[in-house]
C-alpha positions in Angstrom: -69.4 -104.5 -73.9 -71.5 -107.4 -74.1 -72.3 -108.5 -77.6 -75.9 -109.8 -78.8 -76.9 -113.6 -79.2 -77.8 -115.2 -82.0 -81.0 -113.7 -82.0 -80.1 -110.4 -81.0 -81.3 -110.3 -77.4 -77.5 -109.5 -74.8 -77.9 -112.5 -72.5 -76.5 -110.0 -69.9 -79.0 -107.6 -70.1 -81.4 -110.3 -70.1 -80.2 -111.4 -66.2 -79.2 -108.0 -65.1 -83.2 -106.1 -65.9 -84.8 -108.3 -64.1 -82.3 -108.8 -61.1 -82.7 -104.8 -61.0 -86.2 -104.9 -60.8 -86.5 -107.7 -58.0 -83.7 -105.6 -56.0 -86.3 -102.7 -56.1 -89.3 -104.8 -55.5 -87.4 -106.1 -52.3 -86.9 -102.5 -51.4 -90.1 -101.7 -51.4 -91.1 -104.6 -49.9 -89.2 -104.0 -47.2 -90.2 -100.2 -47.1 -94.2 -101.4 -46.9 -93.2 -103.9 -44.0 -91.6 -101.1 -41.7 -94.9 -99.4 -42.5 -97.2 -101.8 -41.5 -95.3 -102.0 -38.1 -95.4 -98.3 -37.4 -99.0 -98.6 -38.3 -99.8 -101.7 -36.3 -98.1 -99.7 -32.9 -100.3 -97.0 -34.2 -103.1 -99.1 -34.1 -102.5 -101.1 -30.5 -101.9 -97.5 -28.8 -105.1 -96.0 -30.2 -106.7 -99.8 -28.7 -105.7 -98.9 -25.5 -106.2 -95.1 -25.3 -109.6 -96.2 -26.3 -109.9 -99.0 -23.6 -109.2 -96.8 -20.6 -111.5 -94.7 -18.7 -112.6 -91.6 -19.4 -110.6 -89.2 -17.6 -113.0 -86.3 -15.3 
């Protein structure tokens, strides 16, 4: 187990909380890009649907 420092704060946990955190961010990052892509296809095929003509 990983003891305390000096001033009582585990150096380990110190590097390891926020490496956590930034994996998760990253997930989510990369969670809210896939989602802007589906959007943005979304997006270009409503564009066109709207571009054509009307159909009789």
């Amino acid at each position: 187990m990983a003891q305390a420092g000096e001033n009582g704060i585990d150096p380990a946990a110190t590097v390891v909380a926020p490496t956590a955190e930034a994996a998760e961010l990253q997930a989510r990052i990369n969670a809210l890009r896939e989602e802007l892509m589906a959007l943005n296809e979304r997006m270009k095929a409503i564009s066109a649907a709207l571009q054509r003509p009307p159909s009789r």
